[in-house]
C-alpha positions in Angstrom: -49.1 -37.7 -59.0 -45.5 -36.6 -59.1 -43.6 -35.6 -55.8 -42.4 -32.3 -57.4 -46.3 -31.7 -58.8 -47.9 -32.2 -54.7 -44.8 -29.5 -54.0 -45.5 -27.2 -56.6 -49.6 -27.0 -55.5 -48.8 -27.0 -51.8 -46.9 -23.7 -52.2 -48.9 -22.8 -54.7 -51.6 -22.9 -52.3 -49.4 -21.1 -49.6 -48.3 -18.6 -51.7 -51.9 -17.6 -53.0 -53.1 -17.0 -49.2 -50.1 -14.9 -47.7 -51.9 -13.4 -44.8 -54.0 -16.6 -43.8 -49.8 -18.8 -44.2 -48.3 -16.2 -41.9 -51.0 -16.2 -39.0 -50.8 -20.2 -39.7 -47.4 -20.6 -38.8 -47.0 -17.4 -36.0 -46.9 -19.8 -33.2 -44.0 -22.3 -35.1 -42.1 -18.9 -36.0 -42.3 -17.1 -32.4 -41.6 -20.6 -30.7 -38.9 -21.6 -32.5 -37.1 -17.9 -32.5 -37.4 -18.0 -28.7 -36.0 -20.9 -28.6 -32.9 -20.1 -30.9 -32.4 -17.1 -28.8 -32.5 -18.1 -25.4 -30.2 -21.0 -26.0 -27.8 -18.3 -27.9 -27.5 -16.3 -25.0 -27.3 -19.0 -22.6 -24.8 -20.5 -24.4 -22.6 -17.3 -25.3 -23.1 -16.2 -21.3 -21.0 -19.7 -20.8 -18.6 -19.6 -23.1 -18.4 -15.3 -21.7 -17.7 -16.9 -18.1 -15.8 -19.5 -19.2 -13.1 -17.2 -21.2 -12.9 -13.7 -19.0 -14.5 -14.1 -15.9 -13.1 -17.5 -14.7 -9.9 -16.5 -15.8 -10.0 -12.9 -14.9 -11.1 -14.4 -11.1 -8.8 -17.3 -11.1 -7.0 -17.7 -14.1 -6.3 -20.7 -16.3 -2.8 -21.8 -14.6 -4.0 -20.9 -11.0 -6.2 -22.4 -8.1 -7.2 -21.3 -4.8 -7.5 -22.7 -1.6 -10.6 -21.8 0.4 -12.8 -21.8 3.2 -16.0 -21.9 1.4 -16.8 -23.4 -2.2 -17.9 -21.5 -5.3 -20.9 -23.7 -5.6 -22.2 -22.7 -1.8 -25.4 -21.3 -3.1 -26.8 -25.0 -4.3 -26.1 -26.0 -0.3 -28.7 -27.3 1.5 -29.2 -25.9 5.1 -27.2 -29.1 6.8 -24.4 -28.4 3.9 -24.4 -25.1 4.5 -24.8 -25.6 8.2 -21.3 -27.7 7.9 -19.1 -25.4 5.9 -19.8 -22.5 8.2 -18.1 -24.5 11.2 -14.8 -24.5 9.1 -12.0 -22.9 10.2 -10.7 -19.6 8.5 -7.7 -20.3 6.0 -4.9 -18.5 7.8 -1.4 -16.9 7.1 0.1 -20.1 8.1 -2.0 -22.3 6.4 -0.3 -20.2 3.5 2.6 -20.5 4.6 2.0 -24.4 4.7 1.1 -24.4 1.1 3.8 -22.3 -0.3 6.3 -24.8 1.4 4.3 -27.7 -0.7 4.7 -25.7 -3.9 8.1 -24.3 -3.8 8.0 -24.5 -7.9 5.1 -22.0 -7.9 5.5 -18.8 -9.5 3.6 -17.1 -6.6 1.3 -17.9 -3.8 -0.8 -15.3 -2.3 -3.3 -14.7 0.3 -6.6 -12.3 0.4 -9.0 -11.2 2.4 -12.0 -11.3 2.9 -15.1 -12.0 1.5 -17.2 -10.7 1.9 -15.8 -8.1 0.0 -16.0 -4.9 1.8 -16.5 -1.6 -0.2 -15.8 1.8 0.7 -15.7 5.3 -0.7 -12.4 6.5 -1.7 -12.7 10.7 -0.8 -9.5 12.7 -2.0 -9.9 16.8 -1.7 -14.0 16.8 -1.3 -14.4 14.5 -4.2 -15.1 10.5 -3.9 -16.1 7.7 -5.6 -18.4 5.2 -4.0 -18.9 1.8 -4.2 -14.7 0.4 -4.1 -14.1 -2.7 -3.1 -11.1 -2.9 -0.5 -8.6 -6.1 -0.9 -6.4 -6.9 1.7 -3.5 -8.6 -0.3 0.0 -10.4 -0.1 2.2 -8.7 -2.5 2.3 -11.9 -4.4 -1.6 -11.5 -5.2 -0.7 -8.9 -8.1 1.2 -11.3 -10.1 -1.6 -14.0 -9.1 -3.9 -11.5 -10.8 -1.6 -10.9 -13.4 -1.9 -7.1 -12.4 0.6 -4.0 -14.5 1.2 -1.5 -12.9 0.4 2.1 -15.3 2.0 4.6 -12.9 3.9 4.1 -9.1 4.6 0.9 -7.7 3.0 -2.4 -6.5 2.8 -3.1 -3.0 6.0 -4.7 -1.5 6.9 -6.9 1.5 8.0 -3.8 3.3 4.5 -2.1 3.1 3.5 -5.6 4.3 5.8 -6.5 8.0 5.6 -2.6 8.7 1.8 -2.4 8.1 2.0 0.7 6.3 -1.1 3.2 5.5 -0.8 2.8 1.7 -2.9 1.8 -1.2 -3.0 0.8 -4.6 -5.9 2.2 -7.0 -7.4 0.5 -9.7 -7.6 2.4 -13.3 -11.6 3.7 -13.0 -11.2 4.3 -9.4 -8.0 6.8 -10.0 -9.8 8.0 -13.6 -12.7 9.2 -11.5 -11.0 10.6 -8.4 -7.9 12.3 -10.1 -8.5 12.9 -13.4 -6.2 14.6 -14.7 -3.9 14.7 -11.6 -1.4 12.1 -10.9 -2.5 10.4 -8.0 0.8 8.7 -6.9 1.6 10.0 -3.4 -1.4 11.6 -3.0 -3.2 11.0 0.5 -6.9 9.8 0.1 -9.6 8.6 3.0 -10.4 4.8 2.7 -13.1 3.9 5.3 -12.4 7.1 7.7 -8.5 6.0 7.2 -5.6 8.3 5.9 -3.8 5.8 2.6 -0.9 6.9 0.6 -1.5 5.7 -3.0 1.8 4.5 -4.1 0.4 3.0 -7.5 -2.3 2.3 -10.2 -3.2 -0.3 -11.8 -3.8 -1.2 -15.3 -7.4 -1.6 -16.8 -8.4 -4.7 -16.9 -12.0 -3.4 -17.9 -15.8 -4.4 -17.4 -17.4 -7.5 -18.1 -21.1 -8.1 -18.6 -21.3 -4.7 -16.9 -19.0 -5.3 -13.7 -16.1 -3.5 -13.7 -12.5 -5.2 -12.9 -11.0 -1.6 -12.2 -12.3 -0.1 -9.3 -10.6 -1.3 -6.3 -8.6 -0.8 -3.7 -5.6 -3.0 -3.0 -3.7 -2.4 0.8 -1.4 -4.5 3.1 -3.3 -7.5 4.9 -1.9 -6.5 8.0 -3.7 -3.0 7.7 -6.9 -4.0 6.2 -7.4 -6.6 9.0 -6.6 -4.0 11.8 -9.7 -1.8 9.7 -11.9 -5.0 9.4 -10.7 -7.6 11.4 -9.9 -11.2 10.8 -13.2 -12.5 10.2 -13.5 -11.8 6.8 -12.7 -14.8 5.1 -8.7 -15.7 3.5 -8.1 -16.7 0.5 -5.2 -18.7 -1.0 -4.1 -18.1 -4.2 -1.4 -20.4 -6.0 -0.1 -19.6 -9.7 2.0 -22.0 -11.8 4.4 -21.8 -14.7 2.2 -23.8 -16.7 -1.4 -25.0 -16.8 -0.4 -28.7 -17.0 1.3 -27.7 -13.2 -2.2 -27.3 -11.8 -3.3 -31.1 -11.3 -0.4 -31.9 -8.9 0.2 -28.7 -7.2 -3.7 -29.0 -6.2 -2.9 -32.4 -4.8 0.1 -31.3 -2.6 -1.8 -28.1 -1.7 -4.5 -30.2 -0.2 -2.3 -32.3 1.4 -0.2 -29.7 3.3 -3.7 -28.3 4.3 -5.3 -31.8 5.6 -1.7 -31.7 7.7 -1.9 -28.1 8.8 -5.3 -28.7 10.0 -4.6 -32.1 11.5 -7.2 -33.8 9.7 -7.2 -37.8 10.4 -7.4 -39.5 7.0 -11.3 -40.7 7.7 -12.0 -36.8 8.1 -13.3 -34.4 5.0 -11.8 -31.6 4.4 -12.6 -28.5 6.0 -11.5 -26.3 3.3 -12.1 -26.2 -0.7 -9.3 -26.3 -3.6 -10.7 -25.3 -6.6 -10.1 -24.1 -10.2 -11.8 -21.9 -12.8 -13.6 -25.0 -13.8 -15.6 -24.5 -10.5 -17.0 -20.9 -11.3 -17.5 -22.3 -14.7 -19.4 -25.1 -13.1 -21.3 -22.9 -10.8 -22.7 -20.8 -13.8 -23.5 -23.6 -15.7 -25.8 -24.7 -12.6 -27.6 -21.4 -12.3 -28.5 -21.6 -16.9 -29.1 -25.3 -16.0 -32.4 -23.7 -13.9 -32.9 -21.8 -17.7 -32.5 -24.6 -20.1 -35.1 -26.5 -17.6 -38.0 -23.8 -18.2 -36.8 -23.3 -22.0 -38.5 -26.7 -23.4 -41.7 -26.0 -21.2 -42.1 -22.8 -22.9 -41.6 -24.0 -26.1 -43.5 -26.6 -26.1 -46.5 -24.9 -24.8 -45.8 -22.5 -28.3 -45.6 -25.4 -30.4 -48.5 -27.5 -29.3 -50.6 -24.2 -29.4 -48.9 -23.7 -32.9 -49.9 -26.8 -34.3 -53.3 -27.0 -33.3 -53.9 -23.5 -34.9 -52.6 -25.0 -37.9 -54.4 -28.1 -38.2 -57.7 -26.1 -37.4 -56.9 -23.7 -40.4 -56.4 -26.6 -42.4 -59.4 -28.3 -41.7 -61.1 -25.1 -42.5 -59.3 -25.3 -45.9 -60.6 -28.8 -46.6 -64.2 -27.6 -46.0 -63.2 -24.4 -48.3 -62.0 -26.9 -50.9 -64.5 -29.8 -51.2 -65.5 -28.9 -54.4 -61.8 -28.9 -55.9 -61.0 -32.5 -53.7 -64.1 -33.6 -55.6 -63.4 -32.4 -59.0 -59.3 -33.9 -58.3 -60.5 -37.0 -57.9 -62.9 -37.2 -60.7 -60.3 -36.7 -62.8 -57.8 -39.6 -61.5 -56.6 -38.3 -58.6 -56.3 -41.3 -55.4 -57.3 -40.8 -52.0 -53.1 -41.2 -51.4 -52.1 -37.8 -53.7 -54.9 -35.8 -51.6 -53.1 -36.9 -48.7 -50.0 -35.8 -49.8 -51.0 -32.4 -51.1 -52.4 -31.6 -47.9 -49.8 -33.0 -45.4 -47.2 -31.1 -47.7 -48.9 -27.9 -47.7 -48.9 -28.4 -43.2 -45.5 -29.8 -43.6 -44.3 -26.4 -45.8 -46.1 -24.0 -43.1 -44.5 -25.3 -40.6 -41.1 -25.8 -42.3 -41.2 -22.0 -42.9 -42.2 -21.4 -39.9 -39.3 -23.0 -38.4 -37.0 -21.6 -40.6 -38.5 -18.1 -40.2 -38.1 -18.7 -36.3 -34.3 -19.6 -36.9 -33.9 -16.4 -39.0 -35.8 -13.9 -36.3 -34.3 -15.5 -33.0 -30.8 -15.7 -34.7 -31.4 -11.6 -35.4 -32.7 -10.8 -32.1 -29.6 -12.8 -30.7 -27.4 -10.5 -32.6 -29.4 -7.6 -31.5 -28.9 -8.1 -27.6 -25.3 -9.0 -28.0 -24.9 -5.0 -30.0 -27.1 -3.1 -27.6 -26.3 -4.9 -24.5 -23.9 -6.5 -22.1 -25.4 -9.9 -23.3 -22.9 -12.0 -25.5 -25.0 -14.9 -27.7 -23.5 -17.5 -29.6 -25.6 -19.3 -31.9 -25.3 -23.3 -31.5 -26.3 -25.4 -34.6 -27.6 -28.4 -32.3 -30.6 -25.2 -31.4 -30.7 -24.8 -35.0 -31.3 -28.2 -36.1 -33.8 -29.2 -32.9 -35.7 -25.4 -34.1 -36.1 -26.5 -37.4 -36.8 -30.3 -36.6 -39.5 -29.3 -34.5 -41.2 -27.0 -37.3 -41.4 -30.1 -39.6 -42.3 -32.2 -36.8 -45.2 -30.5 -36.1 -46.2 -30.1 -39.3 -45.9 -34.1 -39.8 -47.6 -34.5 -36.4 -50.8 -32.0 -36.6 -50.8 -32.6 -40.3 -51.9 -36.0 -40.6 -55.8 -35.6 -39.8 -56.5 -32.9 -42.0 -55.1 -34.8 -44.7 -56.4 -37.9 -44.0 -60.0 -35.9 -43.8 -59.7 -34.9 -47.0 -58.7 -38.2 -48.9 -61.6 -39.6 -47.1 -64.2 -37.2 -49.1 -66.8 -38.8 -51.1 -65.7 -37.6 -54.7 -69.8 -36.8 -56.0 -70.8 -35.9 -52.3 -67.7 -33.2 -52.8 -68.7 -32.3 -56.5 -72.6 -31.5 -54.6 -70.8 -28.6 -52.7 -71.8 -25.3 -53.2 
């Protein structure tokens, strides 16, 4: 019997019991589309991280110098324990660095995380839930910050301390509306602020807006909040190449600032994008460690519901595996039909899953703050696993029915 001719009866055979086929492969379709999808999103929330947050947090020519790492919440209590005795990154630790660096474009400090939030109250009205930065002037080019209307903060506002603000673009949208909102006088955490400028949008990502803050002079905000809030150090080069060498001397003038011995750690982290990336790709790793669990509880339960259907179908069709081989057909071409018909189901089922996962991917990246990205490796694996199964829970049915007894078979009723 011809390859083509075991093809052409297998889906023959599918084809004449449509509603019995679909239920057969269910479990290989809603496996494999779960599968497909998850991986999508995981992998488009990466690549999302990887190309606006990362570099809308640090940016792809800058690093920062810090107290505590990005990856802090994998610590263990005794890590943890450790970093917490650091010492806070200072004004002339900065100082120290920018020395190191003098072909920097700009080196900045920031405080303090954690990020304090306020509401912003101007004439009866406020919006709630601003974030309040207390910044170096150089911070905004850091940031790479434009500045729609006013000014930037300067090194004035800075040595005299002054009671002055900049607003990002929602915050001055939802305040002022329609009202220019340079030199006006708002409240900022039961203080009087001047807003001297606004910022660009930068917009939202995955939800989170980049726009509504308030920027003032470090000096003020740690008269407001103090200096335990931790400093950051932010360094920018010309060029991304820059970055490599300017990390090395940064941590070098900081090991000297601090008067670290050379057997000593440091007490402070220097770090890139690369380690937010990192740290998000340590959270989805916790994901893509339940995905194959879940999916191969699906596919097991998948192909057992299809080899019990198609044992059913050998006892449904003894008569016509009896009258087949009567008529010349071997043990090896019954086989063959009925591992090709398990085979198709599960093929289609696979390619069915591939087809609803990569539409439900699309789906949550229109109607939500989701991105997905489909990866052929998640295509391949999806489908791979639909024939696989079909190979795997295939084989004793078939093998059941090449066994029949051709006149025993031709007896059934």
């Amino acid at each position: 019997m011809r390859f083509s001719d075991v093809l052409g009866v297998a889906f023959a055979q599918i084809r004449g019991n449509p509603l019995r086929s679909f239920f057969t492969l269910l479990g290989i379709l809603v496996s494999v589309a779960f599968l497909v999808a998850v991986v999508a999103i995981i992998q488009g929330m990466n690549a999302y991280v990887r190309e606006n947050i990362a570099g809308a947090v640090v940016g792809a020519n800058a690093f920062q110098v810090r107290r505590t790492p990005i990856q802090i919440g994998f610590f263990d209590d005794e890590e943890w324990a450790r970093v917490a005795r650091r010492p806070r990154i200072t004004v002339r630790d900065a100082e120290a660095v920018r020395a190191a660096i003098p072909d920097a474009a700009a080196v900045s400090i920031q405080s303090g995380w954690p990020t304090p939030t306020s509401d912003v109250i101007w004439r009866g009205r406020s919006v709630g839930g601003v974030a309040v930065f207390g910044i170096s002037p150089e911070y905004q080019d850091v940031q790479d910050y434009r500045v729609a209307r006013g000014r930037a903060l300067t090194p004035v506002d800075i040595e005299q301390r002054m009671p002055v603000a900049v607003l990002g673009a929602e915050v001055a949208d939802k305040l002022f509306e329609s009202v220019n909102p340079v030199g006006e006088e708002i409240r900022l955490s039961g203080e009087r602020f001047e807003v001297v400028g606004v910022m660009e949008p930068k917009g939202r990502v995955l939800g989170q807006s980049f726009d509504a803050f308030a920027l003032v002079p470090i000096p003020r905000f740690e008269m407001r909040y103090g200096r335990r809030l931790t400093t950051t150090i932010s360094v920018k080069m010309r060029e991304a190449a820059e970055v490599e060498g300017a990390m090395a001397r940064a941590e070098e003038a900081m090991r000297i600032a601090h008067g670290l011995r050379p057997t000593e750690e440091n007490d402070f982290s220097v770090e890139t994008a690369d380690a937010l990336v990192s740290f998000w790709k340590n959270l989805t790793r916790v994901l893509f460690a339940v995905v194959p669990a879940v999916v191969a509880i699906g596919i097991v339960v998948g192909g057992i519901v299809i080899m019990n259907i198609m044992l059913m179908a050998v006892n449904e069709r003894t008569r016509e595996i009896g009258i087949r081989k009567a008529v010349g057909a071997r043990s090896r071409d019954i086989e063959r039909q009925f591992l090709a018909e398990t085979v198709g189901l599960s093929a289609m089922g696979g390619i069915l899953g591939v087809l609803s996962g990569w539409g439900f991917a699309f789906l949550i990246s229109v109607f939500s703050p989701l991105p997905a990205r489909i990866s052929m490796w998640s295509v391949l694996v999806a489908l791979a696993l639909g024939a696989g199964v079909g190979v795997l829970f295939g084989v004793y049915p078939a093998r059941r029915a090449a066994r029949l007894d051709p006149i025993a078979a031709m007896r059934v009723e």
